[in-house]
C-alpha positions in Angstrom: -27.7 31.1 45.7 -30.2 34.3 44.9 -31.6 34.5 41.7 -29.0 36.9 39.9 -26.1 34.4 40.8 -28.7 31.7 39.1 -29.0 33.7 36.3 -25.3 34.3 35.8 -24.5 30.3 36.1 -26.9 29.7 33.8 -25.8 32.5 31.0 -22.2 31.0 31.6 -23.5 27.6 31.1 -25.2 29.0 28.1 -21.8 30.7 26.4 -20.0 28.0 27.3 -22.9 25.7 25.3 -22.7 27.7 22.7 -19.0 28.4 22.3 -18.8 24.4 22.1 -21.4 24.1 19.3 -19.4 26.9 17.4 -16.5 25.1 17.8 -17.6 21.7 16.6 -19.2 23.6 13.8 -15.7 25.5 12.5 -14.4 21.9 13.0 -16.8 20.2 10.6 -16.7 22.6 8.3 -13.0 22.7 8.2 -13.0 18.8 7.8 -15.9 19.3 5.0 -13.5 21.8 3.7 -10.8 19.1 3.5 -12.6 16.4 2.9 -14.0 18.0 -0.7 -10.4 19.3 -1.4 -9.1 15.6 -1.4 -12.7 14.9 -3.0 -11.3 16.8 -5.9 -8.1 15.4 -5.8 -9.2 11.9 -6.3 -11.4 12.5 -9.0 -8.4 14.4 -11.0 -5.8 11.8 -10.2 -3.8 10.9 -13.3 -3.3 7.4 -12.9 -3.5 4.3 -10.5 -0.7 4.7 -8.1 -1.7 8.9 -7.3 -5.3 7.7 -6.7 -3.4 4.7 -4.4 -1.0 7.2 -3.0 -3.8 10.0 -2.0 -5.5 7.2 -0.2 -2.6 5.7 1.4 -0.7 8.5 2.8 -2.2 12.2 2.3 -6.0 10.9 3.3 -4.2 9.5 6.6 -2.1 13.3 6.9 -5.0 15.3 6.4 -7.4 14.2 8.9 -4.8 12.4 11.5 -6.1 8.9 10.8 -3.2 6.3 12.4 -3.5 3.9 10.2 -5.4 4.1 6.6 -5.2 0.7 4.3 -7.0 -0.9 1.4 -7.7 -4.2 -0.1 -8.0 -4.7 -3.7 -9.3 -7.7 -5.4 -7.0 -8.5 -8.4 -7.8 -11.7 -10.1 -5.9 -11.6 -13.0 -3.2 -9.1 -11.7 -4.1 -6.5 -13.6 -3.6 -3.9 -11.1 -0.3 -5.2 -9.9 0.9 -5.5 -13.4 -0.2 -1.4 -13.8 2.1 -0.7 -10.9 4.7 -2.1 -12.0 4.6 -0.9 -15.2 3.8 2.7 -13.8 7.1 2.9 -11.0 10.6 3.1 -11.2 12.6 -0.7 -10.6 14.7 -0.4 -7.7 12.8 2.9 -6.5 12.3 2.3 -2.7 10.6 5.2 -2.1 8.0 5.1 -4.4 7.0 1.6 -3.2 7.3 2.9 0.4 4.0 5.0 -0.8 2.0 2.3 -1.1 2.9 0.7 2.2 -1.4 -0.6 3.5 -2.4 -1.7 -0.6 -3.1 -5.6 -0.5 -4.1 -7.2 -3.6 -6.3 -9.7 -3.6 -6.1 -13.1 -5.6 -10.5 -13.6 -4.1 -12.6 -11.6 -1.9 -12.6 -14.2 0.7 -10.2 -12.4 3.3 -12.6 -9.6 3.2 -16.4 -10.7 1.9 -17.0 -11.9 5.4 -16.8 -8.3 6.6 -20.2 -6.2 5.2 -23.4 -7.3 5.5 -24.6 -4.6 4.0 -22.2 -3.2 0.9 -23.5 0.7 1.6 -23.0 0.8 5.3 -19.2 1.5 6.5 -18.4 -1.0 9.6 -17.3 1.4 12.5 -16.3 -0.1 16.3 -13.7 -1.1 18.5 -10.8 -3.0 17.2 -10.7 -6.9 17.3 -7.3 -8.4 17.5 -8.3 -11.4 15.4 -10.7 -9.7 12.8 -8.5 -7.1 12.1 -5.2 -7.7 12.2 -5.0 -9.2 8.7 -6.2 -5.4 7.4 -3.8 -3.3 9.4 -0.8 -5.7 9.7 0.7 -4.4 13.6 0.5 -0.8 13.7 2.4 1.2 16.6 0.9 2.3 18.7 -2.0 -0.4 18.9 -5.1 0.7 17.3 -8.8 1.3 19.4 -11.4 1.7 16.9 -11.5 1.1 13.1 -13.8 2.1 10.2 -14.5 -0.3 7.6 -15.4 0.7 4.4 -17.1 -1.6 1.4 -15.9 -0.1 -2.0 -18.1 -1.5 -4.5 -19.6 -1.1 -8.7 -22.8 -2.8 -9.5 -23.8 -4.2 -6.5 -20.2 -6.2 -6.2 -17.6 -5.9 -4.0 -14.6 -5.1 -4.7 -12.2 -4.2 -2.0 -12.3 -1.8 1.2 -11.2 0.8 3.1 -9.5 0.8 6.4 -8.7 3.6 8.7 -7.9 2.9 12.1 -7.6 5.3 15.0 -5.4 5.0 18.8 -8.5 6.4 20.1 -11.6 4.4 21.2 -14.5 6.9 21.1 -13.2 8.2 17.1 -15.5 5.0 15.4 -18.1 4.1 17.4 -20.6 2.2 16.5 -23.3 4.8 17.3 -21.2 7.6 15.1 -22.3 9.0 11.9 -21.0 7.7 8.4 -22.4 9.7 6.0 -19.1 11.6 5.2 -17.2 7.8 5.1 -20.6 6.4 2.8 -19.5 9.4 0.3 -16.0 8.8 0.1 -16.2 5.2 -0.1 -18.7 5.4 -3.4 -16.6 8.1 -4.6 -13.3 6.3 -4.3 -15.2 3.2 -5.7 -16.1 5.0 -8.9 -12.4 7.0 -9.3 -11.4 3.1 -8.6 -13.3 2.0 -11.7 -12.5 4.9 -13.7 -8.9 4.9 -13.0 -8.9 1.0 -14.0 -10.7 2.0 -17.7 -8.3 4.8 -18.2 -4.9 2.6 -17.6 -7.0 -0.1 -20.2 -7.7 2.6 -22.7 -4.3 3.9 -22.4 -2.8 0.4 -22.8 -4.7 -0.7 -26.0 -3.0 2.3 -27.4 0.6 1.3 -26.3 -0.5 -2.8 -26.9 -0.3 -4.6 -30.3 -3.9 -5.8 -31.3 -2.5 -9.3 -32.8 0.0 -10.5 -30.2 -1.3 -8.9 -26.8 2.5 -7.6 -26.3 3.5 -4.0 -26.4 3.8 -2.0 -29.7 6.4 0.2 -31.3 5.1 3.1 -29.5 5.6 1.6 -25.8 8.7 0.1 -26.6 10.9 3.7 -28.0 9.1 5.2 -24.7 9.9 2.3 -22.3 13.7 1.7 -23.9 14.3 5.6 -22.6 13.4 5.0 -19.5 15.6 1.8 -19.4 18.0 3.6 -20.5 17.9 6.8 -17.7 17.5 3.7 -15.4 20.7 1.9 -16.6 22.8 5.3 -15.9 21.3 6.4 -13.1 22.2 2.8 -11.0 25.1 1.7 -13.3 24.2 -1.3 -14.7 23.9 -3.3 -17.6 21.1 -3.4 -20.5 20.6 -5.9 -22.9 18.4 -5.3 -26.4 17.8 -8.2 -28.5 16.2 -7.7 -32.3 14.1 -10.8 -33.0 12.8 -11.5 -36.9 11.2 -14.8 -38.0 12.9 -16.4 -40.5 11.3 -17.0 -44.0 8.7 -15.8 -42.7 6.8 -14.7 -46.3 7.0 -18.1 -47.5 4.6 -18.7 -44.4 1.9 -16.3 -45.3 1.9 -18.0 -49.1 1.9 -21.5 -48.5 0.2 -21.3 -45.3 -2.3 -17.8 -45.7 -2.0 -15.4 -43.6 -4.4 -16.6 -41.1 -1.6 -19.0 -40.4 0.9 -16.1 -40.0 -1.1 -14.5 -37.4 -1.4 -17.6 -35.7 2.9 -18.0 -35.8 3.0 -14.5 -34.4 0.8 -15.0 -31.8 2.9 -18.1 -30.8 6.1 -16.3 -31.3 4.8 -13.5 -28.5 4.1 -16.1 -25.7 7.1 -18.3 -26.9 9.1 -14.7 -26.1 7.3 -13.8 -23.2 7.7 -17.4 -21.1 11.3 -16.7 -21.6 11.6 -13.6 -19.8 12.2 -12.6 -16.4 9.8 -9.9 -14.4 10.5 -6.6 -15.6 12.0 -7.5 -18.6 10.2 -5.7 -21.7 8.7 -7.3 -25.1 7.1 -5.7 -28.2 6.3 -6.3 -31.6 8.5 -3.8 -33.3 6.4 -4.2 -36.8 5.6 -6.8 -39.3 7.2 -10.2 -38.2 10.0 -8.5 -35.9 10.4 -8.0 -32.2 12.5 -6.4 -29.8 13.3 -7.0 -26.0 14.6 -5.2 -23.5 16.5 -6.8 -20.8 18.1 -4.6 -17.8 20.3 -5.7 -15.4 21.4 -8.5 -17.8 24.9 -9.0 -18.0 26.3 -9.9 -21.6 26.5 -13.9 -20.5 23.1 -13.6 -19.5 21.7 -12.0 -22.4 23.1 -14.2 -24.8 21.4 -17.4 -22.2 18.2 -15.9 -22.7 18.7 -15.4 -26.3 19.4 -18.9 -27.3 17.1 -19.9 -24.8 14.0 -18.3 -26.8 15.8 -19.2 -30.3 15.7 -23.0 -28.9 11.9 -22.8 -27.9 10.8 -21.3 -31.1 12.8 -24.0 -33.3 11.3 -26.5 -31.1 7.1 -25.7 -31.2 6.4 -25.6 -35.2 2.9 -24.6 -35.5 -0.1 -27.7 -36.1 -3.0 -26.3 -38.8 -6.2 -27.6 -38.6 -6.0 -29.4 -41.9 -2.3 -31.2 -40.3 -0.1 -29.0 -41.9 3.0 -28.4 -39.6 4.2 -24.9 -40.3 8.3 -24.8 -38.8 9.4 -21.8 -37.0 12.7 -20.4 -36.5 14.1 -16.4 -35.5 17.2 -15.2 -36.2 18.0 -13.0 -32.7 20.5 -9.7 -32.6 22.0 -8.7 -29.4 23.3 -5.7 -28.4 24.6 -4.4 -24.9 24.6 -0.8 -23.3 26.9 -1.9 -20.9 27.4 -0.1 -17.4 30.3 2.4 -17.8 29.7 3.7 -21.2 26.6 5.5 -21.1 27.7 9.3 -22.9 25.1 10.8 -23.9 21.6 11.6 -23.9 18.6 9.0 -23.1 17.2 8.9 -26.5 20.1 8.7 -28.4 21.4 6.0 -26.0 18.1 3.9 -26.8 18.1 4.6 -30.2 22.2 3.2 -30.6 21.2 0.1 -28.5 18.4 -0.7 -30.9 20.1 -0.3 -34.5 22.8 -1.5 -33.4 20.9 -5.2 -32.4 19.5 -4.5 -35.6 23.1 -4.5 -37.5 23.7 -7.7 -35.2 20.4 -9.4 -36.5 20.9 -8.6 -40.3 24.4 -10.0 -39.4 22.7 -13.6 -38.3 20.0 -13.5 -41.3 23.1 -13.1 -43.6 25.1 -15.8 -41.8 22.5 -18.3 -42.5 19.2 -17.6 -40.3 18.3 -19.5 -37.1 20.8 -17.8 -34.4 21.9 -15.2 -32.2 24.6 -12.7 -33.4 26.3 -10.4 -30.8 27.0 -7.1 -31.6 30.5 -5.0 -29.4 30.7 -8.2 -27.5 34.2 -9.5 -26.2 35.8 -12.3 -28.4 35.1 -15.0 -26.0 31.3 -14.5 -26.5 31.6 -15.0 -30.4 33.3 -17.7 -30.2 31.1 -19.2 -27.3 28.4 -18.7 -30.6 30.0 -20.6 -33.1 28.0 -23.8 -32.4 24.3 -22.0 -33.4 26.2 -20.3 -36.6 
């Protein structure tokens, strides 16, 4: 080969060279493009489940990951109890979102995984370490990335993404992009946990722990859309401690408090998952109960009436303080649901209201039905 044809090979070898590093260059900065758009996203997100969500599905869409998912540690189910709170019940789709989140009771299943809690874990995949993160994905997964997500020093869950192709995580592969999203999604983590607390100390009655008035007239509308949306029943029942002034004077009020606090976990042990219990002011409270059929409302009323009358109150000083609630019940039931949501809510509420100032006037101490068939108020006669 002479010298020009040299030359030529060697300019082509050169374009082609540099047409490669141009290319990889418009590619990272496309993916640092992206990767500072979802940056922004996250930080923004307006609760739990969009941070979750922006993780769990768009994360994986923008950059073509195969499989993305996270582990949370969740002691005392706080998180869980968020999500629940924050979707709709029977909503499929919504939980099909968060398909990859697994919350975690300890950080054994996990702890074993970082040596180091600022270092992402790249390589190829191992069928026994990793198959408890990605479950079995189709098709089979090459290479993972691991990443720690941590707040002072602790762990406390990670990252997952795992990829089809073998050379995408290599060990030997740069992770300063996956070091920065990890301590960013640890703090939005943090931030978004303090921001659902915040929000539910304002929607949380100090005394009791249970949910105030203010949570209770927004939750009862959503009860409600969900009651005529799916067609089924919703129970309300209007709870007020009987006698309870004579309480606060023979007793003081530090007693009282005490009686309400038991009354709220008496309630509360009572109810199913889902079901929804506030402290509507004073000594009353209210409880929502969908997908409860009038029989089954009533069962769950006299079920909490019995518990309260049965657990007086022990002082200090060995007074015994009785208890007893007089309950009113009222039903939206599936089929007459006219109207708008609030208005809907509002009617179910006064009118177990009507039914409890019914039982207070009818001697205290049981559960009055309000609209309910014959057969139910006669089925009540033996608590009258």
């Amino acid at each position: 080969m002479d010298s020009s044809s040299e030359l030529e090979a060697e300019n082509q070898k050169l374009r082609q060279q540099l047409e490669s590093l141009l290319r990889e260059a418009r590619s990272n900065e496309d993916k640092m493009r992206r990767f500072e758009q979802l940056e922004h996203r996250l930080i923004g997100a307006r609760s739990m489940a969009d941070l979750l969500r922006l993780l769990l599905n768009e994360y994986r869409q923008s950059f073509g990951i195969d499989s993305v998912t996270l582990a949370l540690l969740d002691r005392d189910q706080e998180t869980s109890g968020l999500l629940d709170a924050e979707r709709p019940r029977d909503d499929q789709a919504e939980r099909a979102q968060l398909d990859g989140l697994t919350l975690l009771h300890s950080l054994t299943p996990i702890e074993s995984l970082f040596k180091d809690l600022s270092s992402p874990s790249l390589g190829p995949f191992n069928e026994s370490l990793h198959r408890p993160l990605f479950g079995t994905p189709s098709p089979a997964l090459a290479s993972v990335a691991l990443l720690p997500l941590s707040r002072h020093g602790e762990l406390i869950g990670s990252l997952h993404f795992g990829s089809t192709d073998p050379g995408r995580y290599e060990r030997a592969a740069g992770t300063q992009l996956l070091q920065r999203l990890a301590a960013i999604v640890s703090v939005c983590l943090d931030n978004a946990l303090n921001h659902e607390r915040l929000k539910r100390a304002g929607l949380s009655d100090m005394l009791t722990g249970v949910h105030n008035r203010r949570y209770f007239e927004h939750r009862s509308q959503i009860e409600v859309s969900q009651a005529r949306r799916y067609q089924h029943d919703l129970a309300c029942l209007f709870l007020d401690l009987d006698h309870f002034k004579s309480v606060n004077d023979s007793f003081g009020h530090a007693a009282g408090d005490a009686v309400l606090q038991r009354i709220a976990h008496i309630i509360q042990a009572q109810l199913r998952a889902g079901d929804t219990v506030a402290r509507f002011g004073g000594e009353e409270f209210v409880v929502l109960l969908p997908q409860a059929p009038a029989q089954h409302a009533r069962d769950i009323a006299e079920r909490i009436r019995l518990s309260i009358s049965a657990a007086p109150l022990p002082l200090p000083g060995g007074e015994i303080v009785p208890i007893s609630v007089s309950i009113g019940l009222a039903m939206l039931a599936a089929g007459h649901l006219n109207g708008d949501s609030p208005s809907l809510a509002q009617a179910l509420v006064h009118d177990a209201d009507r039914a409890l100032y019914r039982a207070k006037g009818a001697g205290r101490n049981q559960v009055v039905c309000s609209g309910m068939e014959p057969s139910l108020h006669e089925g009540l006669s033996s608590v009258r």
